[in-house]
PyMOL commands that place a pseudoatom at each C-alpha (Angstrom):
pseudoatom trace, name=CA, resn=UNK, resi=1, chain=A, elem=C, hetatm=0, pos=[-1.978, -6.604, -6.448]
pseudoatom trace, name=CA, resn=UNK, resi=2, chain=A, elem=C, hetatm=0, pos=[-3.351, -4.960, -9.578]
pseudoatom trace, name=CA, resn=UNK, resi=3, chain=A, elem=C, hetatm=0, pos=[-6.144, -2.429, -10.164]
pseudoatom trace, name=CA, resn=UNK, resi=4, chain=A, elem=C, hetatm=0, pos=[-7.939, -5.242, -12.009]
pseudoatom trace, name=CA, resn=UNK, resi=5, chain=A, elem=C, hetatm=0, pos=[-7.526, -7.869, -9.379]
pseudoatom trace, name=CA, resn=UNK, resi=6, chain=A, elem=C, hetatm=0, pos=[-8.958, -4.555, -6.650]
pseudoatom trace, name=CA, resn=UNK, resi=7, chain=A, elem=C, hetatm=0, pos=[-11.481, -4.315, -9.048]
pseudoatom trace, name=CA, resn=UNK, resi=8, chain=A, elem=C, hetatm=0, pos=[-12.885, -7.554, -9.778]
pseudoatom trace, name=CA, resn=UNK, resi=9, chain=A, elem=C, hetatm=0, pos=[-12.604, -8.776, -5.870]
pseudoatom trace, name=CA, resn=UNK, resi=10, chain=A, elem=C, hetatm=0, pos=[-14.497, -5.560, -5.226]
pseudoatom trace, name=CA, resn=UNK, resi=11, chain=A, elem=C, hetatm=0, pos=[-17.487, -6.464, -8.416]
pseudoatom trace, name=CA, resn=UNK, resi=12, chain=A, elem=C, hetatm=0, pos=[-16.037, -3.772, -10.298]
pseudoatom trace, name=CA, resn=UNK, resi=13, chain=A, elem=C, hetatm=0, pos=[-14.046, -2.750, -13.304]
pseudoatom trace, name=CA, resn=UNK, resi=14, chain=A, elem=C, hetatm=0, pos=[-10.716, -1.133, -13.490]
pseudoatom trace, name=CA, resn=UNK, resi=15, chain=A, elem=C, hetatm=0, pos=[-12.010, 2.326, -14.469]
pseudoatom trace, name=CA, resn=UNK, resi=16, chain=A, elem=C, hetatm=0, pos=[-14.856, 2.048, -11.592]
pseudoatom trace, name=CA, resn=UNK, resi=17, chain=A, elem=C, hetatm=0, pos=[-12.208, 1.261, -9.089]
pseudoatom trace, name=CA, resn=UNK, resi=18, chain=A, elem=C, hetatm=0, pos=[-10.085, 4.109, -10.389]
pseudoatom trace, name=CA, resn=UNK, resi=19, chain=A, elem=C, hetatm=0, pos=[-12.697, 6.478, -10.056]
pseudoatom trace, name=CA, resn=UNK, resi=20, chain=A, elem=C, hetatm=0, pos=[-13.341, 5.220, -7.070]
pseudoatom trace, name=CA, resn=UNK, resi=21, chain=A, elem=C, hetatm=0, pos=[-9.819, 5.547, -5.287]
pseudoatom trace, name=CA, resn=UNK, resi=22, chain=A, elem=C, hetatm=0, pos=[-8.163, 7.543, -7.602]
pseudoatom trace, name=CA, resn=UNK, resi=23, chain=A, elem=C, hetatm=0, pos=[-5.014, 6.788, -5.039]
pseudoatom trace, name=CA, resn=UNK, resi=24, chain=A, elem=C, hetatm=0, pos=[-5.153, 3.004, -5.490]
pseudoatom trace, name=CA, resn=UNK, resi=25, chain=A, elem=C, hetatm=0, pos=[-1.665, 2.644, -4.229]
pseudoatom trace, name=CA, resn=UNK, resi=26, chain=A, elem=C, hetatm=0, pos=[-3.088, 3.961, -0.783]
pseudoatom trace, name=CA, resn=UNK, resi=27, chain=A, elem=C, hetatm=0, pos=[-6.083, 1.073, -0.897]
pseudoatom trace, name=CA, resn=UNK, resi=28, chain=A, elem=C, hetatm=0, pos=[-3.930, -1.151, -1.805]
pseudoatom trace, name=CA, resn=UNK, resi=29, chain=A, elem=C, hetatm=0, pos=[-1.602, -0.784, 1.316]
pseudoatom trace, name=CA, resn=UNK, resi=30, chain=A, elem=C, hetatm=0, pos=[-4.107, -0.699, 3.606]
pseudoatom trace, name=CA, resn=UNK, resi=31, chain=A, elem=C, hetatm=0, pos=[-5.921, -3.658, 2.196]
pseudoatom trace, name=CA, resn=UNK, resi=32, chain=A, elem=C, hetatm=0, pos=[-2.707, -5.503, 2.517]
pseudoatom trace, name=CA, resn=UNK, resi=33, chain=A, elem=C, hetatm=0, pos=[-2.371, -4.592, 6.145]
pseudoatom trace, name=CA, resn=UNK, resi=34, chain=A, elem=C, hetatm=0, pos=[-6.015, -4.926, 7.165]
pseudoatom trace, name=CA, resn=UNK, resi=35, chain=A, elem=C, hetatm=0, pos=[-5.779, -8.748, 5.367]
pseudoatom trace, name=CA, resn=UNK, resi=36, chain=A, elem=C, hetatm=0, pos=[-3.378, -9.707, 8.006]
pseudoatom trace, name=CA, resn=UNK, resi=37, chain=A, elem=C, hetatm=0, pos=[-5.253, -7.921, 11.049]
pseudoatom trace, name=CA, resn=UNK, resi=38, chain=A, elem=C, hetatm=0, pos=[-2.711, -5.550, 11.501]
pseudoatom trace, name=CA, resn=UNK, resi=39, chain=A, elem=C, hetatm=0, pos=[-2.994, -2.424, 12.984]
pseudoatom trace, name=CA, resn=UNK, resi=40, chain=A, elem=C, hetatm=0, pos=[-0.240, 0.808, 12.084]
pseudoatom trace, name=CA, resn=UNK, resi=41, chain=A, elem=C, hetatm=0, pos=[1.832, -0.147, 14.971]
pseudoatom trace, name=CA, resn=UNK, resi=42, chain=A, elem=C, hetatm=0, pos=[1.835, -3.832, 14.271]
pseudoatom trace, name=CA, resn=UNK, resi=43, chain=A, elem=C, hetatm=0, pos=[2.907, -2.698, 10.813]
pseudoatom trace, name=CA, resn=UNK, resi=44, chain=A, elem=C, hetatm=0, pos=[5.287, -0.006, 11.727]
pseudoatom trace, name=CA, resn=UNK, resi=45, chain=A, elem=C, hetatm=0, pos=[6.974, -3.252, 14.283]
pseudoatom trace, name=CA, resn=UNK, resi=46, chain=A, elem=C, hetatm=0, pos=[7.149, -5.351, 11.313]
pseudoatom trace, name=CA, resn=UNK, resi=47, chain=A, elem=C, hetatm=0, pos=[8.998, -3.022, 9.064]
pseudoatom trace, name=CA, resn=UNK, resi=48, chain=A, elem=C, hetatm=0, pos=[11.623, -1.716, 12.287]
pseudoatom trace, name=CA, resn=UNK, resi=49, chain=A, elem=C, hetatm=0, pos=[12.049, -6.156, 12.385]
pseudoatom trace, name=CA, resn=UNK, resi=50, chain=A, elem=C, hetatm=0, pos=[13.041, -5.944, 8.587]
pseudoatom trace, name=CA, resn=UNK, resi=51, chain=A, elem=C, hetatm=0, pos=[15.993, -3.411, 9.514]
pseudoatom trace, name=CA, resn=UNK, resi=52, chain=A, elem=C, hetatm=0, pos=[14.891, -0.661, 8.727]
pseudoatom trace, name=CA, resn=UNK, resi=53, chain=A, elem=C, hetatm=0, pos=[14.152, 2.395, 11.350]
pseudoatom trace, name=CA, resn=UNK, resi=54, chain=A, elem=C, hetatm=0, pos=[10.862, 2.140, 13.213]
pseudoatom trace, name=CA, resn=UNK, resi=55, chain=A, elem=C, hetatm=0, pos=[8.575, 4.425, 11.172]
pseudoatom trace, name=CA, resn=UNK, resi=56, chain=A, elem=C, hetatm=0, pos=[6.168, 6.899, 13.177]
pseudoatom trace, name=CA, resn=UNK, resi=57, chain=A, elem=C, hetatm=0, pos=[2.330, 5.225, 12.927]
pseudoatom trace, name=CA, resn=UNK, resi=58, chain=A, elem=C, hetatm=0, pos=[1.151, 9.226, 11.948]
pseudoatom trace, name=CA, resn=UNK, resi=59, chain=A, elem=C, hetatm=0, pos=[3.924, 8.823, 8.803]
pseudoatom trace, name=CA, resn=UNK, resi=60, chain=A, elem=C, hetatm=0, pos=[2.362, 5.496, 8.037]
pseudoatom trace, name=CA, resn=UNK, resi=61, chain=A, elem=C, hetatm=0, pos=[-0.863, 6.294, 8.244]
pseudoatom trace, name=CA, resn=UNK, resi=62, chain=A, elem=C, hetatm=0, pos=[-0.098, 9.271, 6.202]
pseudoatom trace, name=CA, resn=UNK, resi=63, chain=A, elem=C, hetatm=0, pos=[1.236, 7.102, 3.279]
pseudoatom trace, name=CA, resn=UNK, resi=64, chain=A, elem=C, hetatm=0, pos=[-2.065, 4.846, 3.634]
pseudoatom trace, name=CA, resn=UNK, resi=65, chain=A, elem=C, hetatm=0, pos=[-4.282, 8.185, 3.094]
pseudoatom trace, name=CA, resn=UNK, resi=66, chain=A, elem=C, hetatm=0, pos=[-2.278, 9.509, 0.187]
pseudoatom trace, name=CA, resn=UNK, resi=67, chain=A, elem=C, hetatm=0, pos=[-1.357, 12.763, 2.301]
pseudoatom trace, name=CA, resn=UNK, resi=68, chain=A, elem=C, hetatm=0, pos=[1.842, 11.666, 1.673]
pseudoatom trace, name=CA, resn=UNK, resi=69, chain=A, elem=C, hetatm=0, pos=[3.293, 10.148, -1.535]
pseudoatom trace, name=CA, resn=UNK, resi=70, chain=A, elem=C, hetatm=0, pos=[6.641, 9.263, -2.123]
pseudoatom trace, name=CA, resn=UNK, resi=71, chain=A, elem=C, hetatm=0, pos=[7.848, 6.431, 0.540]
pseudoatom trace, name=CA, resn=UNK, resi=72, chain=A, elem=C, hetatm=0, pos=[11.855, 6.226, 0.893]
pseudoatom trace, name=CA, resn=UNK, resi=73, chain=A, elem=C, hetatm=0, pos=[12.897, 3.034, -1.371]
pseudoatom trace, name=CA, resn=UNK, resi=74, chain=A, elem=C, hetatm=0, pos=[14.368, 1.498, 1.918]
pseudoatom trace, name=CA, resn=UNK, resi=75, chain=A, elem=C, hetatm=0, pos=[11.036, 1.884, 3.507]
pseudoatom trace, name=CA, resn=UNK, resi=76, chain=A, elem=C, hetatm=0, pos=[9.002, 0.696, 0.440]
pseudoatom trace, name=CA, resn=UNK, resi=77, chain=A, elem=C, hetatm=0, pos=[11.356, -2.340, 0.483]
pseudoatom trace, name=CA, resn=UNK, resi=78, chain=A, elem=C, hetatm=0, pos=[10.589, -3.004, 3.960]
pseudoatom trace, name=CA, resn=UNK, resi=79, chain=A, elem=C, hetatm=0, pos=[7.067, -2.448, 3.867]
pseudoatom trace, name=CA, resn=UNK, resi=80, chain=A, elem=C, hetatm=0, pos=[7.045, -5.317, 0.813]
pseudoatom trace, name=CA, resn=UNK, resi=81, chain=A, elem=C, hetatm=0, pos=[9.210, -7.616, 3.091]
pseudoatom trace, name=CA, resn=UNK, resi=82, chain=A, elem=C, hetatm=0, pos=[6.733, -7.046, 6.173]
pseudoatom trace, name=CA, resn=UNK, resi=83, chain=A, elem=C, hetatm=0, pos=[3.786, -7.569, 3.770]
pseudoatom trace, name=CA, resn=UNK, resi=84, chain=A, elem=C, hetatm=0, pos=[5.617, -10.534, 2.226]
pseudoatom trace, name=CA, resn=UNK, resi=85, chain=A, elem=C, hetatm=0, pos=[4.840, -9.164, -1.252]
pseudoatom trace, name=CA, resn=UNK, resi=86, chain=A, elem=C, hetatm=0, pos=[6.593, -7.692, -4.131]
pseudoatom trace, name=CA, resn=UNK, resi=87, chain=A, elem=C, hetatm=0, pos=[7.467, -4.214, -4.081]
pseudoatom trace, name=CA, resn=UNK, resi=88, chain=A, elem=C, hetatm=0, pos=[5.069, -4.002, -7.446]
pseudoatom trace, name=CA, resn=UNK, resi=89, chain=A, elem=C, hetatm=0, pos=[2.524, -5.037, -5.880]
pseudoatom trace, name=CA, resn=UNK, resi=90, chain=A, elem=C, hetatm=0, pos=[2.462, -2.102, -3.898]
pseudoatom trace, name=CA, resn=UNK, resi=91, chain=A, elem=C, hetatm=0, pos=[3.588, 0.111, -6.811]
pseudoatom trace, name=CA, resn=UNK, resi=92, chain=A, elem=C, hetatm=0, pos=[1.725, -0.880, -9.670]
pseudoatom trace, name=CA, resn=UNK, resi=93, chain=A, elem=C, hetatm=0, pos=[-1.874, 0.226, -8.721]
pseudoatom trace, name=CA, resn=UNK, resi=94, chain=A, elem=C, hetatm=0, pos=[-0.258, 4.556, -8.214]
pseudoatom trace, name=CA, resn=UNK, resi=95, chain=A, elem=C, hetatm=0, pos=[1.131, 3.637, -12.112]
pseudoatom trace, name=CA, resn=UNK, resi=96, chain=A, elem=C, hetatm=0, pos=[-2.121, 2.777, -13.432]
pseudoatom trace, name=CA, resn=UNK, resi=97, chain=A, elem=C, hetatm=0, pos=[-3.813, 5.369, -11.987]
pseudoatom trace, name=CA, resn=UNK, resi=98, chain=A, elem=C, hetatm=0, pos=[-1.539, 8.089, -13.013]
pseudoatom trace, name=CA, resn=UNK, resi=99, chain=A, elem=C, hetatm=0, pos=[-2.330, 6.816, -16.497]
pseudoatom trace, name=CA, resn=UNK, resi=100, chain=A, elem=C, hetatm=0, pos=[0.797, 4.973, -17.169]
for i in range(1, 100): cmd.bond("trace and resi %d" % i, "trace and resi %d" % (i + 1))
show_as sticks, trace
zoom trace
């Protein structure tokens, strides 16, 4: 999911978003959860069923929130794999908004 694509299902452009959640990467998770009706424990079972260990729902939640930044790359795999979406797709919107 890009910034554009949050932006235009949301009516706005990519710099309104990014003003807006100047964490995209953190929307963007969430959104991704919420879109399949999880909740952080639903999520947190998903990722421990993709092999990896069964992450806390406080760590998750702290990754949604952007109190915490940098994921393990064996969790962010996992998390895509739960999601059933790229890893860049839950990458890409933190690049953009650090002005890459």
């Amino acid at each position: 999911m890009s910034v554009e694509w949050f932006a235009e299902a949301n009516g706005w452009t990519a710099e309104e978003a990014i003003s807006r959640y100047p964490n995209a990467s953190t929307v963007t998770l969430r959104s991704l959860r919420n879109a399949r009706g999880w909740t952080l424990r639903d999520l947190a079972h998903q990722i421990q069923e993709c092999g990896v260990r069964r992450p806390t729902v406080a760590s998750l939640s702290r990754f949604e929130t952007g109190a915490r930044k940098c994921p393990s790359r064996e969790l962010l795999r996992a998390w895509a794999q739960a999601l059933q979406v790229p890893v860049g797709d839950i990458v890409l919107p933190a690049d953009v908004t650090d002005g890459d």
